[in-house]
C-alpha positions as CSV (number, residue, x, y, z in Angstrom):
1,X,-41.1,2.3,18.5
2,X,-39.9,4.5,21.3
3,X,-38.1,7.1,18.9
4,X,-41.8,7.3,17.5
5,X,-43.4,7.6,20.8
6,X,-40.8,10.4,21.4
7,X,-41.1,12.4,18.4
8,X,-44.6,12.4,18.6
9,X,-44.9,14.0,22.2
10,X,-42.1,16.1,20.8
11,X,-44.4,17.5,18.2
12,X,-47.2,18.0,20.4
13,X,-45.2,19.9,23.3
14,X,-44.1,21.8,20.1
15,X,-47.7,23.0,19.4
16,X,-48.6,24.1,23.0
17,X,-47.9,28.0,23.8
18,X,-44.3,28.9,24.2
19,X,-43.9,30.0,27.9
20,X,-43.6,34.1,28.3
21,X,-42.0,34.1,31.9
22,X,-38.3,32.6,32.8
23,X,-38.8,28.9,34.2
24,X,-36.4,26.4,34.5
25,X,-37.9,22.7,34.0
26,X,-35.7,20.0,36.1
27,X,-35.4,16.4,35.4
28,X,-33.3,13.7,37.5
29,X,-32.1,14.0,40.8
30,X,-29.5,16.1,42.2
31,X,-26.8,15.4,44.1
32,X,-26.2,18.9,45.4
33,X,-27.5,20.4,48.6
34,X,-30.1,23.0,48.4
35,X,-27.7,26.0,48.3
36,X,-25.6,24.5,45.6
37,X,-29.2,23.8,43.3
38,X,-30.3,27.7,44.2
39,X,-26.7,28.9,43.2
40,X,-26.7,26.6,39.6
41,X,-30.2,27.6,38.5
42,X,-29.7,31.5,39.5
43,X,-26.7,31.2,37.3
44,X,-28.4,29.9,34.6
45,X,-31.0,32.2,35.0
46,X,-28.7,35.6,34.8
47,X,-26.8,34.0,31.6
48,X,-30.5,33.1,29.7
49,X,-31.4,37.1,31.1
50,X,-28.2,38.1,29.8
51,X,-28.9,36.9,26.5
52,X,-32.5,38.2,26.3
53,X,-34.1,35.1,26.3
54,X,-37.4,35.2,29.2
55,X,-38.6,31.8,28.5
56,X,-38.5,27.9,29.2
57,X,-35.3,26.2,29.9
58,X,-34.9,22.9,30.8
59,X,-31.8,21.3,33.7
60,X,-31.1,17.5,33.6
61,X,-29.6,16.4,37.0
62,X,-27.2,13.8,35.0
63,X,-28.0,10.4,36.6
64,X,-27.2,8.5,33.6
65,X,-30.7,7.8,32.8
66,X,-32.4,7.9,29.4
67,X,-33.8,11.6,28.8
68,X,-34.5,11.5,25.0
69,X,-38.1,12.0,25.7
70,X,-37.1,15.7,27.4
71,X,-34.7,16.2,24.8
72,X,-36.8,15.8,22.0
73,X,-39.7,18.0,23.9
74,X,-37.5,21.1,24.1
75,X,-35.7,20.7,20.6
76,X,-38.9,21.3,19.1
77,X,-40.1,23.8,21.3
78,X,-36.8,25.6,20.4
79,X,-35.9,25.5,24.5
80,X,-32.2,25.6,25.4
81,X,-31.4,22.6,27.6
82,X,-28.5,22.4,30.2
83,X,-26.9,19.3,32.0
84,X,-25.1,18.9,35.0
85,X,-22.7,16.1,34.9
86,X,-23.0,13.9,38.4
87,X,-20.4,11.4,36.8
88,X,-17.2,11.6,35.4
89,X,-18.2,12.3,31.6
90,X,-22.0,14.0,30.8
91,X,-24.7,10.4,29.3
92,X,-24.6,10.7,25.7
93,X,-27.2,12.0,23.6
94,X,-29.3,12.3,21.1
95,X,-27.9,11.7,17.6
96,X,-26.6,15.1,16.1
97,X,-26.4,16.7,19.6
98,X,-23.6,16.7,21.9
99,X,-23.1,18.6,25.4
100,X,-20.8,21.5,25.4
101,X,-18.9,22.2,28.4
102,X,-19.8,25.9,29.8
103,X,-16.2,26.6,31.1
104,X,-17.6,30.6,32.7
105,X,-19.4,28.2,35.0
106,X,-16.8,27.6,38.3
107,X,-17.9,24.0,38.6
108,X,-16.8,23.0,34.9
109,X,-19.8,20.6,34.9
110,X,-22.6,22.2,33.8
111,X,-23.1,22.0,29.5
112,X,-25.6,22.9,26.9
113,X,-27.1,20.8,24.6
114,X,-25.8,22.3,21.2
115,X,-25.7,21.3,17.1
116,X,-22.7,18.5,16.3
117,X,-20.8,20.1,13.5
118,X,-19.0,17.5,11.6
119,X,-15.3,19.1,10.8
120,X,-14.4,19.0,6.6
């Protein structure tokens, strides 16, 4: 029943007007200081600039919690979606997703939310 209740806010976010300014949408709670939070999302900022793309991204704060509700959302709004790992290894996601690590980032905890390619 949940996976339902999921995909169908998923598909409604996914009708709603794509955002035209740079936002980053944060979920969770950080363990980071204030300074450390302005440093992260300015750095995701630049790399999302760098790439062209000026439009909704969404941050989990990983704090082990459950966010295949958020998940869903931005897949279907075609929204890239970052974690920061709090723990020791990044909560698991949804099926045919995993997190790659984005080593240009010093802290080597921050990932992306990417495709699971099955090797031959």
């Amino acid at each position: 029943m949940k996976k339902y209740l999921n995909l169908a806010t998923a598909i409604l976010a996914s009708l709603k007007p794509k955002s035209k300014i740079p936002i980053i949408d944060t979920y969770g709670e950080s363990t980071l200081n204030q300074d450390e939070q302005q440093t992260l999302i300015e750095s995701l900022f630049a790399s999302l600039m760098g790439v062209g793309y000026f439009g909704k991204a969404h941050l989990i704060w990983d704090d082990g919690k459950d966010r295949e509700r958020e998940i869903f959302t931005a897949l279907m709004r075609n929204e890239p979606i970052f974690l920061y790992r709090q723990g020791v290894r990044p909560t698991p996601t949804v099926e045919g997703y995993c997190w790659r690590l984005i080593g240009e980032h010093p802290s080597l905890r921050v990932y992306e939310l990417v495709v699971e390619v099955e090797g031959d």
